[in-house]
Structures are given as structure tokens and as C-alpha cells.
C-alpha positions in Angstrom: -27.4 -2.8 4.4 -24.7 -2.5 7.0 -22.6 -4.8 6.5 -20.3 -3.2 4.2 -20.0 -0.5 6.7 -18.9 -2.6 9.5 -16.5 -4.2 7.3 -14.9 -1.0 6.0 -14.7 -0.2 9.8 -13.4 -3.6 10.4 -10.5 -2.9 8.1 -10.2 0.6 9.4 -9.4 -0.8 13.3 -7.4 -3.4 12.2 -4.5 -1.5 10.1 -2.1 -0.2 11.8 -2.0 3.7 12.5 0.5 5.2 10.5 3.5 7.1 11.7 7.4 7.0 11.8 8.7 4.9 14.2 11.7 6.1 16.1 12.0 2.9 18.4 10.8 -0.5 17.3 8.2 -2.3 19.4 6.6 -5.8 19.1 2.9 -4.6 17.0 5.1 -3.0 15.1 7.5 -5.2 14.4 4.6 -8.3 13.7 3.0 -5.9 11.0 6.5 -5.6 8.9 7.2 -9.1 9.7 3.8 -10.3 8.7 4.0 -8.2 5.8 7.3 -9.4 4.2 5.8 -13.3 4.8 2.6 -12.3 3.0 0.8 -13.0 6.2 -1.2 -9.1 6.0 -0.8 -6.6 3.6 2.6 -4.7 3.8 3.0 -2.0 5.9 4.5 0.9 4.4 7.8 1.9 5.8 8.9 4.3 3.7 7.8 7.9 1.9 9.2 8.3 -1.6 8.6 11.5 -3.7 9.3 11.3 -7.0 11.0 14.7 -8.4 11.5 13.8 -12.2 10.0 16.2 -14.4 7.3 15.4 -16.7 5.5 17.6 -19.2 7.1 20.4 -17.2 5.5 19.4 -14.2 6.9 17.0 -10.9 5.9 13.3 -11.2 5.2 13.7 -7.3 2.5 16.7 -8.5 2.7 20.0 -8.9 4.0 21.9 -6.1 6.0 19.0 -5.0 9.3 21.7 -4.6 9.3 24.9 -3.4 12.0 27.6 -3.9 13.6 28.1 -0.2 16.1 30.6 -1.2 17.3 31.9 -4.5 13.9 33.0 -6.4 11.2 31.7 -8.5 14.0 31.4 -11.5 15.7 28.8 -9.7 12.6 26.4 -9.7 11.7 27.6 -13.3 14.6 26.5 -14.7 14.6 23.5 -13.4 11.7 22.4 -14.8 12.6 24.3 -18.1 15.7 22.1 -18.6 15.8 18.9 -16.1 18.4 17.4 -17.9 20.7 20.6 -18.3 22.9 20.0 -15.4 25.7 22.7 -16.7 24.4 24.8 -13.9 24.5 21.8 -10.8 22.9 18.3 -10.4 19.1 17.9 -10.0 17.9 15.6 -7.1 15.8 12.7 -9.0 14.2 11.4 -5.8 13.9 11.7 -1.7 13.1 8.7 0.2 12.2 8.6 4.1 12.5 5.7 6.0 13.3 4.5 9.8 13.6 1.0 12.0 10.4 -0.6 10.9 12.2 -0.4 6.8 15.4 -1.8 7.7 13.4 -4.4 9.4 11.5 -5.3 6.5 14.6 -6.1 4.6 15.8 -8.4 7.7 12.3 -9.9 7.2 12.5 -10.7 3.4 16.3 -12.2 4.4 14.9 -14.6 6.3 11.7 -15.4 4.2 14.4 -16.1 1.6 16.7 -18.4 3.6 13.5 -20.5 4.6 13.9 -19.1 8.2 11.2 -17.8 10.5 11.7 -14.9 11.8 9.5 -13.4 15.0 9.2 -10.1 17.1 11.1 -11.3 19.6 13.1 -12.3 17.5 13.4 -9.1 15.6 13.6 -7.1 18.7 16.7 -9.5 20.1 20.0 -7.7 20.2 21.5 -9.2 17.1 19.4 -7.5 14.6 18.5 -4.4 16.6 22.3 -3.9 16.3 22.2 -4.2 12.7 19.3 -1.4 12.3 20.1 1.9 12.3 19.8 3.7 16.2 16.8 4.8 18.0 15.3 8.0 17.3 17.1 8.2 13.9 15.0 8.8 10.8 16.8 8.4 7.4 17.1 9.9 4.1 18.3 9.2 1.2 18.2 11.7 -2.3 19.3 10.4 -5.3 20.8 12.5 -7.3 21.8 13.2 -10.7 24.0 15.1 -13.1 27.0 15.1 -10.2 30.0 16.8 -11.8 32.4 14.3 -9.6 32.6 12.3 -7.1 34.1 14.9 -4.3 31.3 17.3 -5.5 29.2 14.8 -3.1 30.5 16.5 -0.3 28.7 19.9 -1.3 25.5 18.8 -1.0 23.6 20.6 2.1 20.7 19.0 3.8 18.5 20.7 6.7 15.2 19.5 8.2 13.2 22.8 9.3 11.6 22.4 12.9 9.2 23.7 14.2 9.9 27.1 15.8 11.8 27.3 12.2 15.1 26.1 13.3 17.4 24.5 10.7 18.2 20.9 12.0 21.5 19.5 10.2 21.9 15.3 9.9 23.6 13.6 12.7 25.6 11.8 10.0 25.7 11.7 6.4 27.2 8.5 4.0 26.4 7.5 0.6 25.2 4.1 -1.0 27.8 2.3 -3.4 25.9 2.9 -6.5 27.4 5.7 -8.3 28.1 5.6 -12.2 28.4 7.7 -15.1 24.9 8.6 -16.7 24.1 6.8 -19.6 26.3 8.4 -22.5 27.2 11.1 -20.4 30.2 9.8 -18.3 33.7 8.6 -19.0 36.8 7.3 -17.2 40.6 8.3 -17.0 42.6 5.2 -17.5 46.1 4.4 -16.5 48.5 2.5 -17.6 50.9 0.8 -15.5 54.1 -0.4 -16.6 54.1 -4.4 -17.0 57.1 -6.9 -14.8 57.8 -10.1 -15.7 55.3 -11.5 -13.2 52.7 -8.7 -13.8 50.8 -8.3 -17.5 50.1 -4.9 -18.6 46.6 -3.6 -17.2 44.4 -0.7 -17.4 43.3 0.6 -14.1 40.3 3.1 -14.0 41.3 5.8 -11.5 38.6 8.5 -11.6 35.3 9.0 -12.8 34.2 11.4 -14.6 30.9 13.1 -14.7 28.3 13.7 -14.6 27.2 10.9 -12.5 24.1 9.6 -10.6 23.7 8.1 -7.1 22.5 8.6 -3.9 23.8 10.3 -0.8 22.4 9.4 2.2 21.4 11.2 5.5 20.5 10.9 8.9 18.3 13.0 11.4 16.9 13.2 14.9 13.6 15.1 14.4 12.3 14.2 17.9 15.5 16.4 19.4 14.3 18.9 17.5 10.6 19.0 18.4 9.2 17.2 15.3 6.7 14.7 16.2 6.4 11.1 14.5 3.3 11.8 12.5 3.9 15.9 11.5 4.9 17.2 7.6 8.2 18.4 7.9 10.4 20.5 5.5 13.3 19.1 3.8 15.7 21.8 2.8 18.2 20.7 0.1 21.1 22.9 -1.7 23.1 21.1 -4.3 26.4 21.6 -5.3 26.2 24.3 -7.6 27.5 28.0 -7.0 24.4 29.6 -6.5 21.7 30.6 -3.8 19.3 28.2 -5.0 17.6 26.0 -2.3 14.5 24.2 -2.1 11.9 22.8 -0.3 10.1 19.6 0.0 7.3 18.2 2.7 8.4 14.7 4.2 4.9 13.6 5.5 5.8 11.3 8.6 2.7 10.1 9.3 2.9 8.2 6.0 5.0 4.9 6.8 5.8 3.3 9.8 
């Protein structure tokens, strides 16, 4: 009669504790490794909340977002009108990530090349260059219904420490995905005048929107007192020309 509760307890001690980890170290980096090989179960390395609306609700679950500035109207018509972007772009998604996801893709990479690939030799210099730095957790919020391609530059980011200080990102890029939504998007097309050694072409020089991508940010929570395994607010203001900001809860001790 006991043995299924030593084996539950068995499986219990031999996960791995979750928590976001700042700086890669060998368990760690044997779990991910031994993940992407199919050696163990995969470890999670990454938080995603889902902030589609369905049925007029989150797909992450009600109360996914909260209003941060702006009032209750701000969140209510958002989920009135998800798809009305006249009044800004709506954030589709938030993912959270740090060392231990980056070195799952170096994992796979090898896995895929027929190469073995250990902690050691995960931790070695090459590849820890190739990661993002120590102590930096990631972000990246995809967005959509982006007027233009500038308007990417409006978008504010802040994580909220504890003592309620608003921590800005160290650094802030964006992945090379960006298009026009489906049937909503369009191009401006030039022109230019043909030589005798160069044929007439079109040449796509701006895109209108609106437009979907994702922007990408990075933080150092640990600077700012936030520990590896605590929820943390993640305050977000798009683009538009209004007060409206939110709030969502990035729980750390979710992934490695």
C-alpha cells in the first residue's frame, strides 16, 4: 500500500526545483541538456501567458491583466473589442525566459547535427558567450495591431520591485518577424528607373500597418531585489496616446 507513495516521493526528489536561473551551473545545465536528448523529461525554461481573448475572457484565465493606470475602461475595452486596434496595439502574448532556455536551443542544435553535447561542455566559454549574460532574465511580448514599424519604439516596459520601484530593461531589441496582419497590412512600392544593365524592379520600402511581432526586453531583477523564485509585476504601456497601462504576474519560480 506504500509503494505508490514512495514513488510519487521518488519523483518529487528527483525533479528539479524550479526557479529562474540567473547563472548556469552544471545540475542545471544536465537537466536542459538531458531534456533536449530525451534522456528526462524537459525542464521548463520558460513562462508563457497567453493574453488572446476568448469568449471575453484571457486564454491565460481571468484576471490574467490588471489595469495599472488608466481605469477599469481601459481593460474593458479590451476585452470588448480585441481586434479593434484604432485606439493602439494589444499585446498577444508575454514570454519569460533566462540561460537555462537559450541553452536548450544550443542543446537541440547539437541533438540535430548528431553531436553530443555535455555540461562541461555547455558551460565552456564558447557557448556561454553565445547565451545571453549572467543575471539577465528576458522578455519577450508579442504584439499586435502595430500602426508602424517606428511605433515599436513607444512601447514601455517596467518590472515592479519590491519596495514598489519601477525597474526599466537594461536593453531592449526586437526579433525579425514582423509582417502585416493577415488582410490587414499593405506595402508602398517604388519604382526605380531601369539602365541598360539594370531591369526595372519594384522595391518595397515601408510597411504599412497594422503589423504583428515581437519586441524583446531585458532585465536584471536580482539588482533590484527580486529573487529567482518570487511573482513579479510586469508593467506594460503600448503605443497609444492614452494613460492606459497594465499589469501582469511573471511567476519565476515557474521555469528554470
Amino acid at each position: 500500500m506504500r509503494k505508490p507513495v514512495l514513488l510519487a516521493l521518488t519523483l518529487l526528489l528527483s525533479a528539479p526545483a524550479l526557479a529562474w536561473v540567473p547563472k548556469l551551473e552544471e545540475t542545471t545545465a544536465k537537466n536542459v541538456i538531458d531534456g533536449a536528448y530525451g534522456r528526462r523529461e524537459p525542464v521548463p525554461t520558460y513562462l508563457t501567458l497567453d493574453l488572446n481573448v476568448k469568449d471575453g475572457q484571457f486564454a491565460s484565465g481571468p484576471g490574467a491583466v490588471k489595469v495599472f493606470d488608466g481605469g477599469e475602461k481601459c481593460l474593458a475595452d479590451w476585452l470588448a473589442a480585441p481586434g479593434d486596434f484604432a485606439a493602439g496595439s494589444r499585446p498577444a502574448a508575454v514570454t519569460v525566459s533566462g540561460q537555462a532556455d537559450q541553452l536548450y536551443f544550443q542543446a537541440v542544435d547539437a541533438r540535430d547535427n548528431f553531436q553530443v553535447l555535455s555540461a562541461e561542455g555547455a558551460l565552456g566559454a564558447d557557448l556561454t558567450a553565445k547565451r545571453m549574460a549572467e543575471g539577465l532574465l528576458r522578455v519577450d511580448v508579442n504584439v499586435r495591431g502595430l500602426p508602424s514599424e517606428k511605433a515599436r519604439d513607444a512601447y514601455l516596459l517596467r518590472l515592479r520591485a519590491p519596495d514598489g520601484k519601477l525597474v526599466a530593461p537594461v536593453r531592449k531589441s526586437f526579433v525579425n518577424d514582423w509582417k502585416p496582419m493577415v488582410g490587414a497590412g499593405s506595402t508602398t512600392a517604388v519604382t526605380p528607373p531601369a539602365t541598360s544593365t539594370t531591369p526595372a524592379t519594384t522595391v518595397n520600402t515601408a510597411v504599412k500597418g497594422p503589423l504583428e511581432g515581437t519586441l524583446v526586453y531585458y532585465f536584471e531583477p536580482l539588482k533590484a531585489g527580486i529573487g529567482a523564485s518570487d511573482k513579479v509585476e510586469l508593467l506594460i504601456r503600448t503605443e497609444a496616446d492614452t494613460s492606459c497601462a497594465y499589469s501582469v504576474t511573471l511567476d519565476l519560480g515557474s521555469f528554470q
